[in-house]
C-alpha positions in Angstrom: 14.4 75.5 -26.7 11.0 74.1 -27.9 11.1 71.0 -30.1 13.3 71.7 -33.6 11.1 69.2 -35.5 8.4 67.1 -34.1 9.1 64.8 -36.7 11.6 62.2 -35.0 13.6 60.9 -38.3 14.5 64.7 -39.4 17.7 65.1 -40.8 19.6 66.4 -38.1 18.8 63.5 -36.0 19.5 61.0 -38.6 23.1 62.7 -38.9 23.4 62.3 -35.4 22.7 58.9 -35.5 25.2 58.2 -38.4 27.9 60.1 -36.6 28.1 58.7 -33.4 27.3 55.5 -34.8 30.9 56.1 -37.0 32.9 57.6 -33.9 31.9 54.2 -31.3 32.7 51.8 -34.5 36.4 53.2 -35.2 36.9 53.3 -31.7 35.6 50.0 -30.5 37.3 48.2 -33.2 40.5 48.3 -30.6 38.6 46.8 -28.2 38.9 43.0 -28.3 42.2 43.5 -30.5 44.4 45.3 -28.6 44.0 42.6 -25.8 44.8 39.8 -28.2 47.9 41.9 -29.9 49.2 42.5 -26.1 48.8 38.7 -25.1 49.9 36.9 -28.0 52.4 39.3 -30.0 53.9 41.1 -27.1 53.4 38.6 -24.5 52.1 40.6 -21.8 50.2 39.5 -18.7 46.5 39.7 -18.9 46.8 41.1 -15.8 48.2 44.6 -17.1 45.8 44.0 -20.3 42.7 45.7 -18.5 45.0 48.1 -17.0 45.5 49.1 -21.1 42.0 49.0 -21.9 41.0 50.7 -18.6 43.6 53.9 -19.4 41.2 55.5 -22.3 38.6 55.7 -19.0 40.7 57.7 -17.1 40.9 60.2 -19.5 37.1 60.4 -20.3 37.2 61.0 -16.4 39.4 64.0 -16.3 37.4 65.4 -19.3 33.3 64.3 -18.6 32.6 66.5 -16.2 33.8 69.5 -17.9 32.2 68.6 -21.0 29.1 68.6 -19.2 29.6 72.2 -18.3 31.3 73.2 -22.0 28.2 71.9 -23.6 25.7 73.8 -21.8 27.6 76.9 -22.2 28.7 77.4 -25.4 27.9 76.4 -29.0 27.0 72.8 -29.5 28.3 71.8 -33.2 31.3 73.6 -33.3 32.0 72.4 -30.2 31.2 68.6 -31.4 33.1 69.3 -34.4 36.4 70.3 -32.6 36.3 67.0 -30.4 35.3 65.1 -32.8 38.2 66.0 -35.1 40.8 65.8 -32.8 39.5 62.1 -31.4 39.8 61.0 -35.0 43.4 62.1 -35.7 44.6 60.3 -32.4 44.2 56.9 -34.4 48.0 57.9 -36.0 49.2 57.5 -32.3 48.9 54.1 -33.0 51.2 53.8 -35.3 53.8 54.9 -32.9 53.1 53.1 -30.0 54.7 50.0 -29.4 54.6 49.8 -25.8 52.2 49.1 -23.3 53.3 52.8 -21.7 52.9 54.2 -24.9 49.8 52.8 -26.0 48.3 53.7 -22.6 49.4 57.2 -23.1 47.5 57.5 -26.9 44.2 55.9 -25.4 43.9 58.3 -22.6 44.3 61.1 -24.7 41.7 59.7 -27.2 39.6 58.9 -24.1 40.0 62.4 -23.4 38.5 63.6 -27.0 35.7 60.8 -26.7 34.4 62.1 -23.7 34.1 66.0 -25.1 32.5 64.5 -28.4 30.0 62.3 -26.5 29.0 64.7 -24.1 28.4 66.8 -27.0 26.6 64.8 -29.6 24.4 63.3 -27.1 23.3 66.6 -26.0 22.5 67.9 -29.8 20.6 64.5 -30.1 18.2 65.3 -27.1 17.6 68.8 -28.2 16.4 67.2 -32.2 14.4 64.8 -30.6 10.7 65.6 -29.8 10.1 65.8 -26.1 7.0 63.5 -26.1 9.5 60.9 -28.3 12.4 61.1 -26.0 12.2 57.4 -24.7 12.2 56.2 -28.2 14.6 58.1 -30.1 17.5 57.5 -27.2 16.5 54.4 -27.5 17.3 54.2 -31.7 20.2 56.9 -30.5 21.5 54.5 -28.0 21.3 51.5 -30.4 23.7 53.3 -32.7 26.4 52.7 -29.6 25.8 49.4 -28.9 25.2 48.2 -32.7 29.1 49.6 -33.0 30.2 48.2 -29.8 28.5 44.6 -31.1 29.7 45.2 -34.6 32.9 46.4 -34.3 34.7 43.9 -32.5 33.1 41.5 -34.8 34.9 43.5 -38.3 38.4 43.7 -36.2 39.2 40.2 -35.1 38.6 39.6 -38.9 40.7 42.4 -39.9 43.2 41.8 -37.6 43.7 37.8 -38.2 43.9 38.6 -42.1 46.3 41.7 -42.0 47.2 42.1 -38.3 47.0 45.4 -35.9 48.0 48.0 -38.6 44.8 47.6 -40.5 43.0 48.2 -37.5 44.4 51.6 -37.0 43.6 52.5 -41.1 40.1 51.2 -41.0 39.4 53.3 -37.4 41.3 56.2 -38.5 39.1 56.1 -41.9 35.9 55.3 -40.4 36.5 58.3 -37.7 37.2 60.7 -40.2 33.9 59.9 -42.6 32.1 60.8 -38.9 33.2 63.9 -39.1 32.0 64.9 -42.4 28.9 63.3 -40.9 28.7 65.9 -38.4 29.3 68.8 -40.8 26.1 67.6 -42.5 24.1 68.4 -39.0 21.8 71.5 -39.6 21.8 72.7 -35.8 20.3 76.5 -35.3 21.1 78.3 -32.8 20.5 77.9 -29.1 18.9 80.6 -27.6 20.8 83.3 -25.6 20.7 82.2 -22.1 22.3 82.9 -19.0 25.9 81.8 -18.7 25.5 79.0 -15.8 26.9 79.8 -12.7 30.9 77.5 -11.8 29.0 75.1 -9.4 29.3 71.5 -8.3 26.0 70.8 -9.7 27.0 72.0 -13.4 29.7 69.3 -13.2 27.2 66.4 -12.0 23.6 66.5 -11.7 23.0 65.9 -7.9 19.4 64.4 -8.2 20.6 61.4 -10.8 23.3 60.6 -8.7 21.1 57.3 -7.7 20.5 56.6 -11.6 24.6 56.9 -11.8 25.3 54.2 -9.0 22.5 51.9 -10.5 23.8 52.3 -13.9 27.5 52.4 -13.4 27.0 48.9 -11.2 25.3 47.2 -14.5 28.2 48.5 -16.5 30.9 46.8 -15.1 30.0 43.2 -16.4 29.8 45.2 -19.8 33.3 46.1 -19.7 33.9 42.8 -19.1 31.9 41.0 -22.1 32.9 43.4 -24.4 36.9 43.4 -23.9 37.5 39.9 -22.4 34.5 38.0 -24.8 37.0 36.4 -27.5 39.1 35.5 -25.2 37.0 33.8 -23.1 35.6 31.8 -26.4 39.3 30.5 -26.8 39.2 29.4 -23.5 36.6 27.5 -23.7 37.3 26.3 -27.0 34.4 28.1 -29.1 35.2 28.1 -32.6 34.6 30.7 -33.6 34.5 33.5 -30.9 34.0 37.1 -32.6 30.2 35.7 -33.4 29.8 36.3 -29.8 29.1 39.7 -31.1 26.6 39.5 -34.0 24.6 37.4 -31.4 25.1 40.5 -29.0 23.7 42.8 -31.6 21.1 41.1 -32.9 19.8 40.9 -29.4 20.2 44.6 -28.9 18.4 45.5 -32.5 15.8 43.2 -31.1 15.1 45.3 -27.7 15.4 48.8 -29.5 12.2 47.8 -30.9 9.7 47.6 -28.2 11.9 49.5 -25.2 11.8 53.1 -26.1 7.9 53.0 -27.0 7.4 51.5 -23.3 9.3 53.9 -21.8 7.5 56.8 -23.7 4.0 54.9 -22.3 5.4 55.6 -18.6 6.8 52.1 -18.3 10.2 53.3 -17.8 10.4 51.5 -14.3 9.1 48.1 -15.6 11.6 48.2 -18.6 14.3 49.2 -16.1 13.7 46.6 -13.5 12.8 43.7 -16.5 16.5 44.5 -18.1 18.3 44.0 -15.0 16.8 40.8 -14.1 17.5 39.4 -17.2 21.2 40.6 -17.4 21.4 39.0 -14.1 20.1 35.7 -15.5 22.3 36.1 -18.5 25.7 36.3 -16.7 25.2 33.5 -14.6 24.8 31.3 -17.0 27.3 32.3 -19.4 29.8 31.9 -16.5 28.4 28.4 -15.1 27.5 26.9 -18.5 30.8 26.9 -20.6 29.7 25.4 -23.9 29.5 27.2 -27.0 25.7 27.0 -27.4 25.5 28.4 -24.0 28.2 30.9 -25.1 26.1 32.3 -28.4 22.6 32.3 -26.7 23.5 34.1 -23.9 25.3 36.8 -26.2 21.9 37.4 -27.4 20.5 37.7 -23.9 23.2 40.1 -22.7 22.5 41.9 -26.4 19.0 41.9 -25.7 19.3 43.2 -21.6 21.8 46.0 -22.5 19.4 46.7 -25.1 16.3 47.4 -22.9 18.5 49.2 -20.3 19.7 52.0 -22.3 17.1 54.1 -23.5 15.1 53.5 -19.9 18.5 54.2 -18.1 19.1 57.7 -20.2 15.5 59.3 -19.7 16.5 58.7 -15.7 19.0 60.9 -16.3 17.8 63.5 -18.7 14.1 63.8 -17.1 15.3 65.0 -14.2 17.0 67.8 -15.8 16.1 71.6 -17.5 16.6 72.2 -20.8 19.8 74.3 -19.4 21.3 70.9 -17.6 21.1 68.8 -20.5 24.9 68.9 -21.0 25.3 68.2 -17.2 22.8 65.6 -17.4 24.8 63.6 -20.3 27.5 63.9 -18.4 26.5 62.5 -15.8 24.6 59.6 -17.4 28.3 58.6 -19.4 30.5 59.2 -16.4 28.5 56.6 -14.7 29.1 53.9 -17.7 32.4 55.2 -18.2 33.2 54.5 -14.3 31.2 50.6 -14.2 33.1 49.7 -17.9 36.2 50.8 -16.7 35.9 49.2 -13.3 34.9 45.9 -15.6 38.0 46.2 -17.7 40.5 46.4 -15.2 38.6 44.0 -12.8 38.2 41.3 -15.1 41.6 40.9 -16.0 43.0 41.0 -12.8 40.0 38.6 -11.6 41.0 36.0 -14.8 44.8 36.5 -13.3 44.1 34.9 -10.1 41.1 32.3 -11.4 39.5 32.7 -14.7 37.4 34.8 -16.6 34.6 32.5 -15.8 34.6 33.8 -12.2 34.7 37.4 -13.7 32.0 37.2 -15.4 30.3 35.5 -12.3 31.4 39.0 -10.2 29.5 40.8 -13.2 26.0 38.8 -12.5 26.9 40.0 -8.7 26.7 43.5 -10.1 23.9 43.5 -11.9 21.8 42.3 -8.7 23.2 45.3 -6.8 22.2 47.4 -9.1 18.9 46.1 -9.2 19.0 46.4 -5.2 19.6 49.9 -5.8 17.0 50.8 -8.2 14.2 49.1 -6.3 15.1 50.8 -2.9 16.2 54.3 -4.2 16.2 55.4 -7.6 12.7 54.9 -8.3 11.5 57.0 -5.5 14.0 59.8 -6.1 13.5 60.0 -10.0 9.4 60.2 -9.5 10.3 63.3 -6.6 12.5 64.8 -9.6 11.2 64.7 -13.2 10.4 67.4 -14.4 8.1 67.6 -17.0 8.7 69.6 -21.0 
């Protein structure tokens, strides 16, 4: 499929934009709330609270790689539409569960319909985008995600200290639905007819990112950690007022989105990739040995600003080294791998802050981040320069 608009702010992309933006914001509201609500309401161990937060990961695993192949062989929007529909009405689970069994149950099936939907609307936002402006509109693409994921968190702990868990589940369930009118308003044509791919391995992951995939799911495991275990840690070290942890974040990340993409469409995409896991290295060190809240806010805006860089350079790994007809295999692959490291984050960190503290956690995620980096130095860049193809 050549390029549907060469201009990069068409409508369809800026309907993307809004839509996934919408679907990460309801979703991520639950993030730092529902570890709260299981701590302090139901008095659960915060050892079984990333084992919660973990369950929604599990089900974007049994989904992901299907998606993948779903995506790339039938129609895209409908396809979005469905899954997009269905994640939204899962909110009313909530309402239900009052158990940690239950509410397991409702976020792995809603981490089943996130998965589908992300897989999909990723894949309609790399076929809008112009192929010589990749870098930088996943780059404005990505910071839809991480704006939500730094934003939303930030709108629940107010929301949930003024009128508790309830009007969590409303504003989500709300906010998820206004996404899906969102997606109604995407003009996509029609793809053109092309073989039905054949039921192999490689249309479930794409074999030649798998090095990306290790790299990037390392780096995402001290992002599950920030981004579920962040307000608590602020209580623990007395911060006073912890959610700003995440306006920091996403200032940081606004910041990056505007220089990153542009480098990585000027061939820098190795520099940027390299730079960004230094720095995230740097960043969780300190915020683990420095526990004051100064500390605590500036190095919100580092990590902000290291995710930030990562993204856009970390998704053209993935997607360059696909055709046009492995794009949905590609995606796949690319979330799987950040599904897998903020997973492996959630759950590790709160069995980690069980034994010691969260401090030490987060001291594990700097660990991470220089293994991924050991990675990408010694493998990733040599394979992706023997794979990318070129549009």
């Amino acid at each position: 499929m050549k390029d549907i608009n060469r201009a990069l702010w068409n409508r369809n992309f800026i309907q993307c934009c809004i839509s996934y933006f919408l679907m990460n914001f309801a979703f991520y509201m639950l993030m730092p709330t529902i570890p709260v609500y299981l701590v302090e309401e139901l008095g659960i161990d915060t050892s079984k609270v990333g084992l919660v937060l973990s369950s929604y990961t599990i089900g974007l695993l049994c989904v992901r790689p299907f998606s993948g192949y779903l995506v790339d062989c039938v129609s895209r929007k409908p396809l979005y539409l469905f899954a997009f529909t269905l994640f939204a009405f899962m909110f009313t689970g909530y309402f239900f569960a009052v158990t940690v069994l239950t509410i397991m149950l409702v976020r792995f099936l809603q981490g089943g319909f996130m998965g589908l939907t992300s897989v999909s609307g990723n894949t309609i936002a790399i076929d809008v985008i112009p192929s010589k402006r990749r870098g930088e509109g996943m780059g404005f693409y990505g910071l839809t995600i991480n704006l939500a994921m730094s934003l939303a968190p930030l709108v629940a702990v107010a929301l949930y200290a003024r009128n508790g868990f309830t009007s969590i589940i409303w504003a989500g369930l709300i906010i998820a639905l206004v996404g899906v009118l969102s997606v109604c308003l995407i003009r996509y044509p029609k793809r053109e007819k092309l073989p039905k791919p054949s039921f192999s391995l490689d249309r479930f992951i794409l074999i030649q990112a798998l090095p990306s995939a290790l790299s990037y799911m390392l780096v995402a495991i001290p992002y599950g950690m920030i981004i579920s275990f962040a307000v608590l840690y602020g209580k623990e070290i007395n911060v006073s007022n912890p959610g700003y942890f995440f306006i920091c974040m996403a200032v940081g990340v606004g910041t990056a989105r505007l220089i990153s993409g542009r480098l990585v469409d000027h061939g820098k995409i190795h520099t940027v990739s390299v730079c960004s896991l230094i720095s995230l290295t740097l960043s969780f060190a300190v915020f683990a040995l420095f526990r004051t809240e100064s500390v605590f806010f500036i190095s919100a805006l580092a990590i902000g600003i290291g995710f930030g860089v990562s993204v856009p350079a970390f998704q053209c790994l993935f997607v360059n080294v696909a055709s046009h007809s492995q794009r949905g295999t590609a995606t796949s692959t690319y979330l799987t791998s950040f599904d897998l490291g903020m997973g492996a984050g959630m759950l590790s960190a709160g069995f980690i802050a069980s034994r010691f503290d969260l401090a030490t956690a987060f001291l594990v995620g700097a660990g991470c981040c220089v293994l991924s980096l050991c990675v990408y130095l010694y493998w990733v860049r040599f394979s992706y320069e023997k794979n990318k193809k070129m549009d």
